[in-house]
C-alpha positions as CSV (number, residue, x, y, z in Angstrom):
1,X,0.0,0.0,0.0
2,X,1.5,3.7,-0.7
3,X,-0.2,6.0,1.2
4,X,-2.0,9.4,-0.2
5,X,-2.6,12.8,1.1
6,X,-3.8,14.1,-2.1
7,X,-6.8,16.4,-2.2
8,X,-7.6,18.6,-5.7
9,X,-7.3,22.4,-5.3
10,X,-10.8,22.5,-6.6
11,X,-12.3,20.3,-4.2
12,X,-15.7,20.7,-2.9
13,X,-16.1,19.1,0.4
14,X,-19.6,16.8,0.7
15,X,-21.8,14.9,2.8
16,X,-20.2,11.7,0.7
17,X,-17.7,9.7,2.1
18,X,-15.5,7.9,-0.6
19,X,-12.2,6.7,-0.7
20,X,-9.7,7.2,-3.8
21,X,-7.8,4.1,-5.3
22,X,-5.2,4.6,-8.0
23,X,-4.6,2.7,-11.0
24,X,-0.6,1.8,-10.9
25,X,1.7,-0.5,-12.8
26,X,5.3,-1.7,-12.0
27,X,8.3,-1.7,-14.8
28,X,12.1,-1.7,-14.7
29,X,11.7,-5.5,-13.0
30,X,9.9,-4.8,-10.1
31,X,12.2,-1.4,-9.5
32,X,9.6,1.2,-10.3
33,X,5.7,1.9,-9.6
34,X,3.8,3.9,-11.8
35,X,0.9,5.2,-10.2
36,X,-1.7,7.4,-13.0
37,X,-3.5,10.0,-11.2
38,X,-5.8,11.7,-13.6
39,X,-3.7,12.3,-17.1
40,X,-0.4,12.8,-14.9
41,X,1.5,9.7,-14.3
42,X,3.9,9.7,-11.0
43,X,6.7,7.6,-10.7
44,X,8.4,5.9,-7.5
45,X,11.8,4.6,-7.9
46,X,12.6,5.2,-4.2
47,X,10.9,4.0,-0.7
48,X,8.9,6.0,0.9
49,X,9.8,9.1,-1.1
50,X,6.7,11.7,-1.0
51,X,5.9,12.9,-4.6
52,X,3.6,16.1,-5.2
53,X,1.1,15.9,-8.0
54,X,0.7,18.8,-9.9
55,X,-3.1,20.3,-9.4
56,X,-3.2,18.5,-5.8
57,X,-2.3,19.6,-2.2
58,X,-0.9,17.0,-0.1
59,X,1.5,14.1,-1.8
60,X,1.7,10.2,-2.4
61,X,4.1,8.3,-0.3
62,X,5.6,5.6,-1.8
63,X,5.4,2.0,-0.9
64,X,8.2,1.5,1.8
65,X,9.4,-1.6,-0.5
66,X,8.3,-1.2,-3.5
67,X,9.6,-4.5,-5.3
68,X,7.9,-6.3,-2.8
69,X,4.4,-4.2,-3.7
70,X,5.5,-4.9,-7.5
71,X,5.7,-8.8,-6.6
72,X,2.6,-8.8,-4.0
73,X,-0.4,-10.2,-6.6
74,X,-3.2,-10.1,-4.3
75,X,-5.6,-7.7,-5.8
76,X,-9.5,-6.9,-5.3
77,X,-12.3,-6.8,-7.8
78,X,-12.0,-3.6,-9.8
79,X,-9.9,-1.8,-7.1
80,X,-13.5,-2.1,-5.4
81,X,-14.8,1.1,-7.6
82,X,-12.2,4.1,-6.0
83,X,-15.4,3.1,-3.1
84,X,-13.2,1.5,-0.5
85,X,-9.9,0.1,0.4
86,X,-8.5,-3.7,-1.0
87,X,-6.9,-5.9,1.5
88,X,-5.4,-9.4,1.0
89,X,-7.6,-9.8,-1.7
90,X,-11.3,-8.6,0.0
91,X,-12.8,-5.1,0.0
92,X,-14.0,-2.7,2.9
93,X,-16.6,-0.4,1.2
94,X,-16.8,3.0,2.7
95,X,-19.8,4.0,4.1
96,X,-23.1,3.5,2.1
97,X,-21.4,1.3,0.1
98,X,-21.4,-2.1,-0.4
99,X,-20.7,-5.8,-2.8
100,X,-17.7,-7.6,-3.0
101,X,-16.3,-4.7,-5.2
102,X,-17.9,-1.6,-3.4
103,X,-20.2,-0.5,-6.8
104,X,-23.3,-0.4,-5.2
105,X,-24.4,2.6,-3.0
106,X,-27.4,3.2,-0.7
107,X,-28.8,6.2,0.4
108,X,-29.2,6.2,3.8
């Protein structure tokens, strides 16, 4: 997991909880994570280096071994939906969320 203090300059806070996964790939065998936020694409090639996003306040934190994230395979249904978090394989929908890959929501 890298962790994320990202939050767009143009954000609008709501009642709405919901959590933000990012799409990422590895290259460079195993030596460096990609991790696409939006159209911009940043790129880790050291642990737990904090990289600003352009458009964003707050950073990503790289994984704190990031060949072992590269090499760790266990990954949940559709990144549950950007709707909750992925661990060992099994999603945790945020709140009014729910399905084995957090796409369905209930107003509550």
């Amino acid at each position: 997991m890298f962790n994320v203090t990202l939050l767009s300059k143009q954000y609008v806070p709501t009642n709405r909880l919901s959590g933000k996964c990012y799409q990422h790939y590895c290259q460079n065998n195993s030596q460096q994570l990609i991790i696409e936020v939006g159209d911009q694409k940043v790129i880790c090639t050291r642990n737990l280096e904090e990289k600003e996003v352009s458009g964003y306040n707050g950073y990503i934190q790289c994984p704190d071994n990031i060949n072992e994230f590269c090499n760790f395979k266990k990954f949940c249904p559709n990144y549950c939906n950007a709707n909750g978090y992925c661990l060992n394989g099994q999603c945790y929908c945020a709140k009014g969320f729910y399905g084995n890959d957090c796409s369905l929501y209930k107003n509550q």
